[in-house]
Every structure is written in C-alpha cells, then in structure tokens.
C-alpha positions in Angstrom: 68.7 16.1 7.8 65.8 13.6 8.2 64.1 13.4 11.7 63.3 10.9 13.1 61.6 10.4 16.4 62.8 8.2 19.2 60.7 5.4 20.1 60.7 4.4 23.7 62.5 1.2 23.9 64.2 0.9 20.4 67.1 3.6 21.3 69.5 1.1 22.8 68.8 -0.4 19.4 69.3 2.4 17.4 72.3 2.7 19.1 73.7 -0.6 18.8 73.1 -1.2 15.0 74.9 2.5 13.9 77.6 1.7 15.9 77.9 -1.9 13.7 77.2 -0.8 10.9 79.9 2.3 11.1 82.4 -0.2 12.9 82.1 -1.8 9.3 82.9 0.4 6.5 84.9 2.8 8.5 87.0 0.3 10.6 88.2 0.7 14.4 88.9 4.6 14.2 86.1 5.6 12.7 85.3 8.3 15.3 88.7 9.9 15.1 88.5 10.1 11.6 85.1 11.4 11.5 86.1 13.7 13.7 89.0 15.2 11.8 87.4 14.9 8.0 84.1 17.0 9.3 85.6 19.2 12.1 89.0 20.2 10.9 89.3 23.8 9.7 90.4 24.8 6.3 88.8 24.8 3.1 87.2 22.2 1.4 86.8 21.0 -2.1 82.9 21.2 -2.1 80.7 23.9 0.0 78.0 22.5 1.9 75.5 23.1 -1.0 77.2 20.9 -3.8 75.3 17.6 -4.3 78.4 15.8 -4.3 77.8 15.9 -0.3 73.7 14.9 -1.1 74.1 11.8 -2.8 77.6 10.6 -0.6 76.0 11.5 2.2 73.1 9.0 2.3 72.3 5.5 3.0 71.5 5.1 -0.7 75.5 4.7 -1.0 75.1 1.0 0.2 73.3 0.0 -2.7 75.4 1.9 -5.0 78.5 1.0 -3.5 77.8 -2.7 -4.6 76.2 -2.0 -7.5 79.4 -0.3 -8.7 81.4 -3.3 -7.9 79.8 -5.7 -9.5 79.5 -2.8 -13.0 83.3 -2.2 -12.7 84.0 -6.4 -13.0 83.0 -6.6 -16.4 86.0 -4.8 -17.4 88.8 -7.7 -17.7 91.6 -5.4 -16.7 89.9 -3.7 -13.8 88.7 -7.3 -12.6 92.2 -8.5 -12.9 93.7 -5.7 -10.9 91.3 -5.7 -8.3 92.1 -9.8 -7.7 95.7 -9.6 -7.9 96.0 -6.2 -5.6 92.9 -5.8 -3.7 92.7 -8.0 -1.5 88.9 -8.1 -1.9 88.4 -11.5 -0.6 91.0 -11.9 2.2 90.7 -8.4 3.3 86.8 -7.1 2.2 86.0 -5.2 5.3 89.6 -3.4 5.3 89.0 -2.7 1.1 85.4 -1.5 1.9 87.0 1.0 5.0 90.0 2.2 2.9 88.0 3.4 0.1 85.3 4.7 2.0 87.6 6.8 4.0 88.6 8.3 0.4 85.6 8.6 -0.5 84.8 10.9 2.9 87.8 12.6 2.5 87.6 14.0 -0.4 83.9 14.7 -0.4 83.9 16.2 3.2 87.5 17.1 3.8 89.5 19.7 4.0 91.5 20.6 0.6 94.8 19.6 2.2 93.6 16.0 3.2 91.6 15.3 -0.2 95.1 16.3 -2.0 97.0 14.0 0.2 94.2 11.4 0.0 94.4 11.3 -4.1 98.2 11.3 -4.0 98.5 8.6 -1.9 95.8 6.5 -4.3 97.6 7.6 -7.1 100.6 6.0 -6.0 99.6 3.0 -5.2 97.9 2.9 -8.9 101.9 3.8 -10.3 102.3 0.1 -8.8 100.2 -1.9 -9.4 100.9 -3.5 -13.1 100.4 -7.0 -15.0 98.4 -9.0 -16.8 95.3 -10.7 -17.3 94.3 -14.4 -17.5 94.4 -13.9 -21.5 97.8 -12.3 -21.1 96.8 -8.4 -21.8 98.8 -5.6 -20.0 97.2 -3.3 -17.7 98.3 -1.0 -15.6 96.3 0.5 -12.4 97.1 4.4 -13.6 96.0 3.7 -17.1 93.6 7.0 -17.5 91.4 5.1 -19.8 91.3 2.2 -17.0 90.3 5.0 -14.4 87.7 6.3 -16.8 85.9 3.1 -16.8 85.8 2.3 -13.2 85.2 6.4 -12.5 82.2 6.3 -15.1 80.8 3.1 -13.3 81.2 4.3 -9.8 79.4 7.6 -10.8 76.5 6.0 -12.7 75.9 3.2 -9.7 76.0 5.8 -7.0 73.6 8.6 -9.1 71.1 5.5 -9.6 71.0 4.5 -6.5 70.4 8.0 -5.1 67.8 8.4 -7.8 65.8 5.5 -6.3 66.4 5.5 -2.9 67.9 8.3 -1.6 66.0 10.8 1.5 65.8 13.5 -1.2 66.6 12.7 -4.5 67.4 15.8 -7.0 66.2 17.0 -10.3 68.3 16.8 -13.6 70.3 19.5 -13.0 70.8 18.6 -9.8 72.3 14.4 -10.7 73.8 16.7 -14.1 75.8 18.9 -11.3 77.0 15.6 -9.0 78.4 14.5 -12.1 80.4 17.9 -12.7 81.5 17.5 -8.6 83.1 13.8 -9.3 85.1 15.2 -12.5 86.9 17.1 -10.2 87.9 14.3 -8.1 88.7 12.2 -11.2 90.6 14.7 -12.7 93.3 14.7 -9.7 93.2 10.7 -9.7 94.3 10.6 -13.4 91.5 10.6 -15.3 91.9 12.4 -18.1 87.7 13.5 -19.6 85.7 12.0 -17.3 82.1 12.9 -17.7 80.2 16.5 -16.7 76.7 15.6 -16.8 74.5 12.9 -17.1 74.5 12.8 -20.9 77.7 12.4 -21.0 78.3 9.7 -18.8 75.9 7.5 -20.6 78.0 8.4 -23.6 81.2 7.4 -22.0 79.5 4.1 -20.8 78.3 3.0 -24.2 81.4 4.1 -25.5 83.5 1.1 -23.0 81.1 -1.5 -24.0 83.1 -3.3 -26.9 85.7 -3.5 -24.0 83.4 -5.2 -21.5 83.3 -8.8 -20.6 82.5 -11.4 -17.7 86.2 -13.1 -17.1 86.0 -15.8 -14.7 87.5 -13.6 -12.3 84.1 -11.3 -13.0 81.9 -14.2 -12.2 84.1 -15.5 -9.1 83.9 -12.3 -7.6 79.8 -11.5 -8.5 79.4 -14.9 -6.4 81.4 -13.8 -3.3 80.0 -10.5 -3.5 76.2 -11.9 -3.9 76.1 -15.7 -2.2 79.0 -15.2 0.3 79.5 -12.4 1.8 82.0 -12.2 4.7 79.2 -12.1 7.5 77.6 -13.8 10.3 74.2 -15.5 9.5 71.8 -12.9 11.4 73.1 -10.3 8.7 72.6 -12.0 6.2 69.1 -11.5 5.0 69.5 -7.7 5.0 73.0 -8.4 3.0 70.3 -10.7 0.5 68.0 -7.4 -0.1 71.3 -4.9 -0.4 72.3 -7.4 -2.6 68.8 -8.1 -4.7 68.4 -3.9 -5.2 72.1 -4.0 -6.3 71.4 -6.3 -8.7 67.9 -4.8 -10.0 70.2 -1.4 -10.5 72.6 -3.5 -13.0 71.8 -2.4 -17.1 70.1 -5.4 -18.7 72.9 -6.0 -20.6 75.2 -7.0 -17.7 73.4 -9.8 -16.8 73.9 -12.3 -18.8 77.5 -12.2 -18.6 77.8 -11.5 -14.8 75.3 -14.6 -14.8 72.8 -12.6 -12.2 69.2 -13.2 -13.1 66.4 -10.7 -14.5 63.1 -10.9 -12.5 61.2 -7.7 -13.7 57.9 -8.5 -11.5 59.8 -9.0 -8.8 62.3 -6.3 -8.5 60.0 -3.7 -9.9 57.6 -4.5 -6.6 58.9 -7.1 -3.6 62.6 -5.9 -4.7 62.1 -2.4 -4.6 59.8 -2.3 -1.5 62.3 -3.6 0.7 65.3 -1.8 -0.8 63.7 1.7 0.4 63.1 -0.3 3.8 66.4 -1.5 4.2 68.0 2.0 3.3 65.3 3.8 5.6 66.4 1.6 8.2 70.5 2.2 8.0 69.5 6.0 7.4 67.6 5.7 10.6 70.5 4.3 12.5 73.4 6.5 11.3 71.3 9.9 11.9 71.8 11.4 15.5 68.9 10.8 17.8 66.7 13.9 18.6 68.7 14.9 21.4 71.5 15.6 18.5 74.7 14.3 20.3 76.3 11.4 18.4 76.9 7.7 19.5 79.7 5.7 18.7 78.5 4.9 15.6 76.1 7.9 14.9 77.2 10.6 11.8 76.9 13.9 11.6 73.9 15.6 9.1 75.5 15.2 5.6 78.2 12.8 6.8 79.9 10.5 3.9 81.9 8.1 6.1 79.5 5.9 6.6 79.1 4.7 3.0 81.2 2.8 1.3 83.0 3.3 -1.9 83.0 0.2 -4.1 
C-alpha cells in the first residue's frame, strides 16, 4: 500500500473525488459489493501474493482499461459484437461497472463467486451471435474471438502497469500476471491463451492478418476519445487518460484507428501527466492515514475500482 499523508484542508477533497470516481466504475452498490468480494470467507482463486492482484489492483488499470478497448476494436467481429450487444454507447457507465465487477470478482473473490461470475459471462456470450457490416458470422463464445480480446486486454493492462503503476514488477513478475489471466481465460472459453510475455506477443502478431479499423472501430475510437459521456469539468483529466491511452497503442494501430503519432510529445508532456493523473486517482482510492474507508475509498490491493475494458 502507498502512504500518503493527509494534508490539512484537501481531505474533504480526497474524500469527495474517491467517492466519484468509485460511484463510476462500480455503480450505486459499490460498497456492498466491495464488501462481499474482499471480506467474504472462502477461498480465492489467487493468494494475496500473485500479481494478478498487483497490476488489478492499481490506478494504472484506467489507462489500460481504455487502452484495451480501443486494441480490441480492430478486430471486425469483436467491434461488431460489442455495437450490436454492448450497449457501449447508451449504457457506458453501466458496461464500464459490469465488467469491472468481473474483473474484481474474479481477481479478489472468493472461488465460489469467480465461478458464478464466469458462468454467467459465459452465457451471455452462448447468445450473443450475428454478423458483421461485410456479412461475416461471429459468435460471442467463439474461443478464437475470446483469444483476441483476452490477448489484448492482458497486453493493455501489463503496459500500462509497466509505465505507471505504484510498483511495477520485473520480467518474471509481468511473465507470472500473464500465467494468473490464463486461468481466468481458460474458464471463459479460451482455449491457449498465453503464459508469459513471450507468448502473448506471439499470439498478438499471430491475429494481425485478422485486424482492421471497420467503421464501427473508428465510430467507437471517436466516442471513446472526443466524447466521452461526462460533464465538462472532467473532461481535461478524461483528455490525458485518453492521450496515455493512446501513446500505449502499437504503432501499427494507428493508422487504421485514425489516432495520431506525436513521439516528442507523448514520450515527455504525454507521459508526465499520465503518472500525474494516475498518482492522483491512486491518491484518492487509498484509505487516508487513519485507515478507515470513505464511501468511495478501497481497501490495500483492492480491484474494484478499475475498470475492465
């Protein structure tokens, strides 16, 4: 857990922006449900060592989290899915709580609740089915369809800890948070998803023919990037999520996502205020010094404040 000490006069906001922010990826009964992931007895699928709870556990996820989404577009029949079943754009803040929750769950959970968690994903995924703008098939349980969006989930979220996380781990560490998300991938569906670092970049390369910007792809990179569901006075700390998102992206998503490529820029002003911006919402979502919890405060090593993608 990071300390950090309370400054007279900023606690009220301390207070006030975790609670926000919390209210917003884990919905209206967030504190019951952070209750019951963290404080129910049983086991869990990961002991408190695993850096499966390292990486989902910090404010790094927000980057990642986006990051991922805007990755997991270029595949036409994910992006097809995701705008016929989602709901992303009438329902955002509801898409961004649901799989946040399973993302908690299954990361922080007992065993019981991560089981029930993936089977109640999984059959949503047995319907969702149909067809892309071009007319190509997909279905939502297709293991090679999880695969991709499993791969680009893992790779956005390991970057983004890499960069900005409050302790960042070795190789072996980021080799062995890969080997903790295979497990949860194998119960979703997929059938090899990568074990360590090498061989996610393997299995990445390897979906590339497959990858494209659709016009559903672009559509969504705009809503994601220049109009996000939020009032005005968030917005400029949306803009830097948004900018460190985008400087995470492989050079060769760019183009087709239509996002531009500012090396300078990202590699100094970019960067710089991504690890202010994440310092920040750490700062808010740890416990003050007195160690009792707001509203919106988490738990050391808590997951459900981050969201998914």
């Amino acid at each position: 857990m990071v300390a950090y000490p309370e400054i007279p006069g900023l606690g009220a906001v301390r207070r006030r922006l975790g609670a926000e922010l919390f209210a917003r990826v884990a919905g209206p009964g967030g504190p019951g449900t952070r209750e019951r992931i963290h404080g129910s007895p049983g086991p869990r699928w990961f002991g408190p060592d695993r850096p499966i709870r390292t990486v989902h556990g910090d404010a790094s996820m927000f980057v990642g989290g986006l990051r991922a989404l805007l990755l997991q577009s270029l595949h036409p029949s994910a992006m097809a899915a995701v705008a016929a079943h989602s709901g992303y754009r009438g329902d955002p803040w509801g898409r961004l709580q649901r799989t946040s929750h399973f993302l908690a769950v299954t990361t922080f959970g007992t065993a019981s609740d991560a089981e029930a968690a993936v089977a109640h994903v999984r059959g949503i995924h047995a319907r969702v089915s149909g067809t892309t703008p071009e007319g190509e098939p997909y279905r939502a349980a297709d293991p090679h369809l999880l695969g991709w969006v499993h791969a680009a989930e893992v790779d956005s979220f390991l970057r983004a800890h890499r960069r900005y996380g409050a302790r960042p781990l070795d190789d072996a560490g980021y080799d062995a948070y890969v080997a903790d998300t295979a497990h949860v991938a194998r119960a979703l569906g997929v059938l090899d998803p990568p074990r360590d670092q090498a061989e996610l970049a393997a299995q990445l390369d390897a979906y590339r023919p497959e990858l494209r910007a659709s016009p559903q792809a672009r559509e969504a990179a705009r809503f994601l990037l220049l109009d996000p569901p939020l009032p005005w006075a968030a917005r400029p700390a949306y803009a830097v999520l948004a900018a460190n998102a985008v400087a995470l992206l492989p050079l060769w998503s760019r183009v087709p996502l239509g996002v531009p490529y500012l090396p300078l820029v990202e590699e100094t002003g970019v960067r710089l205020a991504g690890h202010g911006l994440t310092r920040v919402i750490r700062w808010a979502l740890t416990p003050p010094p007195d160690g009792v919890p707001g509203p919106g405060r988490m738990p050391p090593g808590s997951g459900a404040s981050a969201p998914k993608g």
